[in-house]
Residue frames as qw, qx, qy, qz and C-alpha x, y, z in Angstrom:
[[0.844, -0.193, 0.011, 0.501, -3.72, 14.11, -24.63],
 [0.477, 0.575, 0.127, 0.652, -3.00, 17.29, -26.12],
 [0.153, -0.874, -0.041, -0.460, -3.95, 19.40, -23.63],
 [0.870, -0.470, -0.062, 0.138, -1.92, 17.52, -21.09],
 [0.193, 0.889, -0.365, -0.198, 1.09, 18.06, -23.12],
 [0.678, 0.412, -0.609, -0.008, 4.45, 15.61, -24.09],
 [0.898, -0.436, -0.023, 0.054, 5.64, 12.92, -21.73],
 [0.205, 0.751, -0.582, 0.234, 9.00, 13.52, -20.88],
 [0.856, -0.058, -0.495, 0.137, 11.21, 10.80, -19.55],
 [0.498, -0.656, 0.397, -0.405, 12.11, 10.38, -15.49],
 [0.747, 0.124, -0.632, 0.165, 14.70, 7.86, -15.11],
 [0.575, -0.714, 0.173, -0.360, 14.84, 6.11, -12.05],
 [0.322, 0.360, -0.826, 0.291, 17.80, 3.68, -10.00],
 [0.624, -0.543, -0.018, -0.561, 16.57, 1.19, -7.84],
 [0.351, 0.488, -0.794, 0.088, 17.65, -1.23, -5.76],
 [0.858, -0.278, 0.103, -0.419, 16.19, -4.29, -3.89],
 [0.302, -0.431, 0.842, -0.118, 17.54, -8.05, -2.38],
 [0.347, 0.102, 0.902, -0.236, 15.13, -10.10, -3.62],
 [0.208, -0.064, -0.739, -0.637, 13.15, -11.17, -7.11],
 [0.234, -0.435, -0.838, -0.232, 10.31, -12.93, -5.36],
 [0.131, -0.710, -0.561, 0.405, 8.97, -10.12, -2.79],
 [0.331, 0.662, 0.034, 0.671, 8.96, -6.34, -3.61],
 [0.555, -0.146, -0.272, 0.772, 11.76, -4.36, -2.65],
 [0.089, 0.350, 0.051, -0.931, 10.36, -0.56, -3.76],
 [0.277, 0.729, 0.625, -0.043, 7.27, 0.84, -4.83],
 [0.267, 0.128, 0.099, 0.950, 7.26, 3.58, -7.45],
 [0.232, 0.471, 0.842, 0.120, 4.78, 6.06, -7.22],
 [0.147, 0.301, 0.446, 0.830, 3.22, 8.21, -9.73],
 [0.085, 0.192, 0.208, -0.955, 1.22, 11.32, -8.55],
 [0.717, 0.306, 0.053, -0.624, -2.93, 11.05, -9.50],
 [0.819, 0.110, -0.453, -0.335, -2.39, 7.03, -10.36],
 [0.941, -0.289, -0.111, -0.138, -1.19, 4.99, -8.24],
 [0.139, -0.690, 0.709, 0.029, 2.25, 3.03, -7.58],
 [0.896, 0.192, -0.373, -0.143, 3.31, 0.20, -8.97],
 [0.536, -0.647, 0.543, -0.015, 5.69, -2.19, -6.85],
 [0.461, 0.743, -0.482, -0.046, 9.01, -3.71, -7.65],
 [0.837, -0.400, 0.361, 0.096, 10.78, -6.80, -6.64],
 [0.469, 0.781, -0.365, 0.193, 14.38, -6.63, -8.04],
 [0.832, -0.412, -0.029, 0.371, 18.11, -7.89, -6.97],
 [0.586, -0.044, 0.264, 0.765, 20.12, -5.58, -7.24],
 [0.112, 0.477, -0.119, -0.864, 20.61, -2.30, -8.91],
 [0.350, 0.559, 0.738, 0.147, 18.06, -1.67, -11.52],
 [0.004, -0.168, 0.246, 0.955, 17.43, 1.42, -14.13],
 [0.279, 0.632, 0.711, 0.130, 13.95, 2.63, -15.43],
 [0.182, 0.124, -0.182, -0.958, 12.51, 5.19, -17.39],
 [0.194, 0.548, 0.602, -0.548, 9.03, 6.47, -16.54],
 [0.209, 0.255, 0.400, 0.855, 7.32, 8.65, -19.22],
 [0.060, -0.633, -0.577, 0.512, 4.99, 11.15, -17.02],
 [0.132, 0.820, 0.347, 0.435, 3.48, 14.55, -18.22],
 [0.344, 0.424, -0.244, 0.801, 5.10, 17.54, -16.87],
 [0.336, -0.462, 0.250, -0.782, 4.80, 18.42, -13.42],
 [0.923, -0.229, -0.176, -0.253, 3.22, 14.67, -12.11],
 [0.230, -0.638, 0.714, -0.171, 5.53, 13.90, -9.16],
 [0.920, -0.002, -0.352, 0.173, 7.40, 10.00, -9.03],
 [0.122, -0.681, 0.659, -0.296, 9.01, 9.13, -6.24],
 [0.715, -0.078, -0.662, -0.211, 9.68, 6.03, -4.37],
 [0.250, -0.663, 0.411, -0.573, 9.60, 4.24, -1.37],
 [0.239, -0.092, 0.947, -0.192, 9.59, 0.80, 0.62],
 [0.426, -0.294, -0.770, -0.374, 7.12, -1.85, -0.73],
 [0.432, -0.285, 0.139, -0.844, 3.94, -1.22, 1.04],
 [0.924, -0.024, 0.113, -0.365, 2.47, -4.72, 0.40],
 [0.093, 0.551, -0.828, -0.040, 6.03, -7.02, 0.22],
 [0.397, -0.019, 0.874, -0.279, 3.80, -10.18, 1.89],
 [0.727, 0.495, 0.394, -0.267, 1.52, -10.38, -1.22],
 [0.267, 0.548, -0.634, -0.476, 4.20, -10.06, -4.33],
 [0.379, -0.153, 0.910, -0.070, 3.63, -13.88, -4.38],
 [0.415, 0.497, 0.722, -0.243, 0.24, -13.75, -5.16],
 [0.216, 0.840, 0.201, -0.456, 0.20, -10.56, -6.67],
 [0.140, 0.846, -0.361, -0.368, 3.24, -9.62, -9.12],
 [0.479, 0.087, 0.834, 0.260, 3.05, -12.07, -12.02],
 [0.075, 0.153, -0.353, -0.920, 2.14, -11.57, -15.39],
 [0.367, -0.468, -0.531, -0.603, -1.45, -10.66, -16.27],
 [0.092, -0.262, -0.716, 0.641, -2.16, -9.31, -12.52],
 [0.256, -0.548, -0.261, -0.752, -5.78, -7.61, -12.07],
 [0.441, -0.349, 0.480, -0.673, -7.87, -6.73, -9.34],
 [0.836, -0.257, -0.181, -0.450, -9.23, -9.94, -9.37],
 [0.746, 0.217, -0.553, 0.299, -6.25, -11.72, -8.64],
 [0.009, 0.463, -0.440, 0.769, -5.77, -9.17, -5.49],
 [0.674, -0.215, 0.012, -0.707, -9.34, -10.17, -4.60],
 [0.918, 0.001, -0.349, -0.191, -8.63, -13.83, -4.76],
 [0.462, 0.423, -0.613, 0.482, -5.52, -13.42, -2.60],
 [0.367, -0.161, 0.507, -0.763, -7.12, -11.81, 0.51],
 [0.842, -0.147, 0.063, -0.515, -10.04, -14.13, 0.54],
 [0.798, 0.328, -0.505, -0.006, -7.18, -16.83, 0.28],
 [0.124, 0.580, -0.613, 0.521, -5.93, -15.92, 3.60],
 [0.645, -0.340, -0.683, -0.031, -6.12, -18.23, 6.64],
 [0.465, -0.851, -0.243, 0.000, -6.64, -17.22, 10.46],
 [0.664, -0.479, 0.016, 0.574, -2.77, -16.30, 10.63],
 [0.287, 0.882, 0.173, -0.332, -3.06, -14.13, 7.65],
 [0.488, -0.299, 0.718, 0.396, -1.22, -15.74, 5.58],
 [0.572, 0.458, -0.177, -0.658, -2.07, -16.05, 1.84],
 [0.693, 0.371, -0.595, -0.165, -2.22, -19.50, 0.34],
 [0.114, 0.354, -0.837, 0.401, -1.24, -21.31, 3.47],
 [0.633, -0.393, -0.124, -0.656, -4.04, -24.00, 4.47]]
């Protein structure tokens, strides 16, 4: 961690219509993005290593928050969604 250096803090504003789908996805240079479902205006603070771009942008996957963005998510849960889907591609709908 040293060699990386301190995390400095990257505050973001977001804003979204709706708790149960996500509204914006953040994401974080070399890891990933994480997605947001929010009403309204929302503050965060990131804590990245210098130089590791964050931006954001529309939710990528908005039709799986359901399944997906609850606490204790892992890949398996992600896994169990998609194989959950029926011919209309629907999750969870039989």
């Amino acid at each position: 961690m040293a060699e990386l250096g301190p995390l400095l803090p990257q505050d973001i504003l977001l804003e979204g219509n709706n708790w149960k789908e996500s509204s914006v996805d953040i994401a974080i240079a070399g890891l990933g993005w994480i997605a947001v479902g929010v009403k309204g205006p929302a503050d965060l603070r990131l804590w990245v290593h210098k130089g590791v771009g964050v931006t954001t942008h529309a939710s990528m996957l908005p039709d799986y928050a359901q399944d997906l963005e609850r606490p204790g998510f892992s890949s398996s849960n992600f896994k169990a969604a998609v194989k959950g889907k029926d011919k209309s591609g629907k999750v969870g709908s039989k």
